[in-house]
C-alpha positions as semicolon CSV with decimal commas, in nm:
position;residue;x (nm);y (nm);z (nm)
1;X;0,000;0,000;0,000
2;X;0,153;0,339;-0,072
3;X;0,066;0,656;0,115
4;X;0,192;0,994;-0,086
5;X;0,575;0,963;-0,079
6;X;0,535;0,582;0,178
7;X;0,496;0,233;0,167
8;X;0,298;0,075;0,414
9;X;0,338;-0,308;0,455
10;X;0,179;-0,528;0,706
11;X;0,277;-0,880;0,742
12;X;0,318;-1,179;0,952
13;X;0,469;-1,539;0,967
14;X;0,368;-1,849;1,205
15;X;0,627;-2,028;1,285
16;X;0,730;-2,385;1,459
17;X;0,965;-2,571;1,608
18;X;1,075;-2,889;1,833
19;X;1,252;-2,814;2,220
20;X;1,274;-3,026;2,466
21;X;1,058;-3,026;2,822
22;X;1,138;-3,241;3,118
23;X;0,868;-3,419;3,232
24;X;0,709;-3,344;3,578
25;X;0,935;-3,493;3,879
26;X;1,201;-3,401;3,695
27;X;1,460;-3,055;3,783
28;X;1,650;-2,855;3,490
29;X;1,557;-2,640;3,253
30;X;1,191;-2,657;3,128
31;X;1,264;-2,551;2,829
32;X;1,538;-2,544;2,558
33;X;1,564;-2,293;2,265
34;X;1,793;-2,538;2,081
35;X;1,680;-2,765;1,804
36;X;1,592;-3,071;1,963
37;X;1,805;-3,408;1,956
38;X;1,685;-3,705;2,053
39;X;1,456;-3,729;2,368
40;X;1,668;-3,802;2,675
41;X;1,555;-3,982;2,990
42;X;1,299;-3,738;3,187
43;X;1,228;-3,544;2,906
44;X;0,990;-3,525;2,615
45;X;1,040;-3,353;2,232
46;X;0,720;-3,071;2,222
47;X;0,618;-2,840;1,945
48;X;0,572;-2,499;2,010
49;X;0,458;-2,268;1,742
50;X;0,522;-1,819;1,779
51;X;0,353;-1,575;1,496
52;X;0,544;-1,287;1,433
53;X;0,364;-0,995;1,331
54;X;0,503;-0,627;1,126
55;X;0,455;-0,328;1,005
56;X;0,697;-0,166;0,807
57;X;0,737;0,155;0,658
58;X;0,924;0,278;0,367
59;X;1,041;0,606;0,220
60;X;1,250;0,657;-0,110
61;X;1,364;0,997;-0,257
62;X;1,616;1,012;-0,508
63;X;1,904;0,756;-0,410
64;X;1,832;0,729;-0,071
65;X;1,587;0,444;0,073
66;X;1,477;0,435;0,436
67;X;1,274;0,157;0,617
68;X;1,108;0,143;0,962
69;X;0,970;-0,201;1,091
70;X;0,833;-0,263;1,429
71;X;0,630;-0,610;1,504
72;X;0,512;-0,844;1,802
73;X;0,525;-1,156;1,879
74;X;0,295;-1,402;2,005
75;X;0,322;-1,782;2,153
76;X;0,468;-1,973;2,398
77;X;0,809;-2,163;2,450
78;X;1,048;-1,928;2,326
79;X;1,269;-1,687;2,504
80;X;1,364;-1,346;2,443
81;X;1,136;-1,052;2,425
82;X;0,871;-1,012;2,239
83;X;0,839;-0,646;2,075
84;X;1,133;-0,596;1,799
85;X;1,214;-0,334;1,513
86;X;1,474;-0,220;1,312
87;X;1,601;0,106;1,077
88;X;1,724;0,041;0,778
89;X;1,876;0,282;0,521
90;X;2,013;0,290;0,203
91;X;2,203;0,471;-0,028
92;X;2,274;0,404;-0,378
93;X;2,641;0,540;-0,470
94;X;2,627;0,433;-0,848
95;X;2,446;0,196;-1,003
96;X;2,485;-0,205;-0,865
97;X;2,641;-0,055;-0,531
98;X;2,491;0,099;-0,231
99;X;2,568;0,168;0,098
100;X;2,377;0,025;0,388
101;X;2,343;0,029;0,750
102;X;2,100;-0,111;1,001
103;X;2,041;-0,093;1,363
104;X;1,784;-0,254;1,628
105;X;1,634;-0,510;1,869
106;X;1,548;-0,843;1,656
107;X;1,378;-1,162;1,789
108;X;1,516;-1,466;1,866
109;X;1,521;-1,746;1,632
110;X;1,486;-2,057;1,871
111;X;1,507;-2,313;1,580
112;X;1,801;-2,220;1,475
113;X;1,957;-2,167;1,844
114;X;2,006;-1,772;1,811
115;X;1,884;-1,554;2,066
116;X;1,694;-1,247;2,059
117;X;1,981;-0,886;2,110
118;X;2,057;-0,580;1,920
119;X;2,230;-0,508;1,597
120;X;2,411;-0,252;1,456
121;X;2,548;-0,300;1,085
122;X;2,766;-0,126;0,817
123;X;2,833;-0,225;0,490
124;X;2,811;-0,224;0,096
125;X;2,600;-0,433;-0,152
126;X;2,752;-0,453;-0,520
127;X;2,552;-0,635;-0,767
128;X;2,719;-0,866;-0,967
129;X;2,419;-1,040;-1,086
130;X;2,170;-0,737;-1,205
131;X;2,293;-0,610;-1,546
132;X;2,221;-0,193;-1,618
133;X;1,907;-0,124;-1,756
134;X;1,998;-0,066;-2,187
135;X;2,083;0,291;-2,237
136;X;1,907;0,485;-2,502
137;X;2,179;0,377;-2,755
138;X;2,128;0,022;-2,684
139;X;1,752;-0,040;-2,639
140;X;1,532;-0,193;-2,920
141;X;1,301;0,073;-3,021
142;X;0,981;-0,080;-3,171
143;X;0,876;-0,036;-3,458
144;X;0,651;0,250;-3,592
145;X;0,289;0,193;-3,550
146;X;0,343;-0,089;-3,300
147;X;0,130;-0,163;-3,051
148;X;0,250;-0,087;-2,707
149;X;0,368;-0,396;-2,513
150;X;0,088;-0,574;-2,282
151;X;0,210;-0,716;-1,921
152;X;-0,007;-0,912;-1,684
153;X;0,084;-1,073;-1,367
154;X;-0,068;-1,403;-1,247
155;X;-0,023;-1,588;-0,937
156;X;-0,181;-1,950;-0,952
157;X;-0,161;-2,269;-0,748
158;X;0,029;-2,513;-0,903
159;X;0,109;-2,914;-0,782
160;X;0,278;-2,998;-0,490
161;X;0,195;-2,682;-0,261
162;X;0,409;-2,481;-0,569
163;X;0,270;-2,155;-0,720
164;X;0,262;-2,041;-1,076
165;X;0,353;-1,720;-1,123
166;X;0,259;-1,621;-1,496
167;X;0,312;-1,298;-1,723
168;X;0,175;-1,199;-2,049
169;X;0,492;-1,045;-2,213
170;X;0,436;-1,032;-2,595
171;X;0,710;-1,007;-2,782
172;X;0,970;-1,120;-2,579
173;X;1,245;-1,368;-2,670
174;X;1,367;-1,443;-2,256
175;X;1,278;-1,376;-1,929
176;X;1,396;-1,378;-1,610
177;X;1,250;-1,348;-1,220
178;X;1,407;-1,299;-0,939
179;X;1,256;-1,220;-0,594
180;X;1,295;-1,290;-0,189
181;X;1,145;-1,644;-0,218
182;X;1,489;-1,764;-0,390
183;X;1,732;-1,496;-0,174
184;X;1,726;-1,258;-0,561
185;X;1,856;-1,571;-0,741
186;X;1,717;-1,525;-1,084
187;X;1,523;-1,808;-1,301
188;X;1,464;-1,807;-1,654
189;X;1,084;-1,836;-1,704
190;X;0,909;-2,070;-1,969
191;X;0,755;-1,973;-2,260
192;X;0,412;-2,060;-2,256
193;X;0,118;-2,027;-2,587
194;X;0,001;-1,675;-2,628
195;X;0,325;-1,505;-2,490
196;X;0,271;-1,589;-2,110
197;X;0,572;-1,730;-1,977
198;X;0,559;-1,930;-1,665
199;X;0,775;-2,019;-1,329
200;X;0,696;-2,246;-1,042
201;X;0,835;-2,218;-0,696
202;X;0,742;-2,297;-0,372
203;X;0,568;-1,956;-0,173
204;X;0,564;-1,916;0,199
205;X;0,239;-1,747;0,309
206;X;0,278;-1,395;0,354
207;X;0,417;-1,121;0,126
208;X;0,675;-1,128;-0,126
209;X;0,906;-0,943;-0,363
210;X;0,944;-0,995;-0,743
211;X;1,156;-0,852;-1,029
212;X;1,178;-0,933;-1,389
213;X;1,399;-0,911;-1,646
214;X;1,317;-0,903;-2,042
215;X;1,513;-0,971;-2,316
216;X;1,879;-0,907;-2,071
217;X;1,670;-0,553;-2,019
218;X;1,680;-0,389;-1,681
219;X;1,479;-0,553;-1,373
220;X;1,156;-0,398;-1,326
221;X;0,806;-0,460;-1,102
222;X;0,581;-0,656;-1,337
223;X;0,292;-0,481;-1,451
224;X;0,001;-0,463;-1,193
225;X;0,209;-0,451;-0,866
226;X;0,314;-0,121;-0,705
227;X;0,669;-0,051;-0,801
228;X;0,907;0,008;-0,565
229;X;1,323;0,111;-0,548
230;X;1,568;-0,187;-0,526
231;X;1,824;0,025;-0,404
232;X;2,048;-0,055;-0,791
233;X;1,843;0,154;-0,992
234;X;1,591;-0,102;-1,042
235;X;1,234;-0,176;-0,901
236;X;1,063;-0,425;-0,738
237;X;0,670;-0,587;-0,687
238;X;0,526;-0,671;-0,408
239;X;0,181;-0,887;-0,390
240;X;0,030;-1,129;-0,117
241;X;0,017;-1,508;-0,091
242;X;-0,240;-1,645;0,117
C-alpha cells in the first residue's frame, strides 16, 4: 500500500519448532531454545509454534531508501522478548552498489539456536548479478505503429503446494525473475502459448518481492504490482500469498 511519498506493509509469519521439556518430577531447565536431539531420559520432544507480526514503513527519494519495521510476537516456549524493530537505510552510490546500514532489537530465532539482542550493521552491496538497464543507444526501439507492449501478472496454485507465477509479455524472446522467495537468485521463465511465460516455486504465506527481467533488459516490477526502489536503480513488486 503506498501513502503519498510511503509504503505501508503489514505482514506476519507463524512459525514452529521442536525443544525439549522435562517431564514433571524431573529438575532442569523446562525448556530449551535449541533444536531438539533425541529425547533423553525425563524429558519429552514438544512443538511450540510463535507468529510474528510487522509493520513496516518505507520512504525513497532520489538515491536514498529508508525503512522502519516494528512487530510483536505471540506464543509460547520461546525466550527473548517479544516487541522488535529495526532502521534500515540505504544509499545508492552508483548503479549495482549501495551503501547500507541497520540498527535494532530483533527476535530470537529458537530453531536455529540464536537468541533475541541488538544489531548494529555497516556495509556495501555490489551487484554482480543485475545487469544496467539498456541505455538509449542500446535499447530496441519498436517499430513505428506498434502496438504498445501488454504485461499481466498471475499468481496460480500449481502441484505440490508450488505456485505459478505467470506474465503476459508479448514479444519477448527471454525472461527472467528474481525475488525474496529464492534470496534474488534469478530463473529463466518458460515460454508458454500466447506469450505468457511461466515459473513455479514454492511460496511461503505472507508477502513477497518480485523482479523481472526481459530480453537481458533492466529488472523492473511486473505490470500490476506497485513498483518500488531496489536500491540498484531497479524496481521491485510486491503482492500477497495467502
Amino acid at each position: 500500500m503506498r501513502l503519498g511519498a510511503l509504503d505501508l506493509e503489514i505482514g506476519g509469519r507463524l512459525s514452529r519448532y521442536d525443544h525439549q521439556e522435562n517431564l514433571p518430577g524431573t529438575s532442569g531447565a523446562i525448556r530449551d531454545s535449541m533444536p531438539s536431539p533425541p529425547a533423553a531420559a525425563g524429558s519429552r520432544t514438544v512443538t511450540s509454534a510463535y507468529q510474528d507480526t510487522h509493520l513496516r514503513l518505507t520512504w525513497s527519494h532520489g538515491p536514498l531508501l529508508v525503512s522502519a519495521l516494528a512487530g510483536y510476537r505471540t506464543g509460547q516456549g520461546f525466550p527473548g522478548r517479544r516487541a522488535f524493530g529495526t532502521l534500515e537505510a540505504a544509499w545508492q552510490m552508483v548503479d549495482g552498489i549501495a551503501l547500507l546500514a541497520e540498527t535494532g532489537n530483533v527476535p530470537a530465532v529458537p530453531e536455529l539456536g540464536i537468541e533475541a539482542g541488538h544489531i548494529i550493521r555497516l556495509g556495501a552491496v555490489v551487484d554482480l548479478i543485475r545487469r544496467r538497464s539498456p541505455s538509449t543507444t542500446d535499447r530496441a526501439e519498436p517499430s513505428a505503429g506498434a502496438p504498445p507492449r501488454e504485461r499481466a501478472f498471475l499468481l496460480e496454485p500449481a502441484a505440490d503446494g508450488r505456485y505459478a507465477v505467470r506474465c503476459l509479455l508479448p514479444g519477448a524472446q527471454s525472461v527472467e525473475a528474481s525475488g525474496d522467495y529464492s534470496d534474488w537468485r534469478p530463473s529463466a521463465m518458460t515460454r508458454e502459448s500466447g506469450d505468457w511465460w511461466r515459473l513455479e516455486t514454492v511460496l511461503t504465506p505472507g508477502q513477497h518481492r518480485i523482479s523481472l527481467r526481459v530480453d537481458g533488459g533492466g529488472w523492473e516490477a511486473p505490470s500490476g504490482l506497485t513498483p518500488e526502489q531496489d536500491g540498484f536503480g531497479g524496481t521491485v513488486g510486491a503482492f500477497l500469498v495467502r
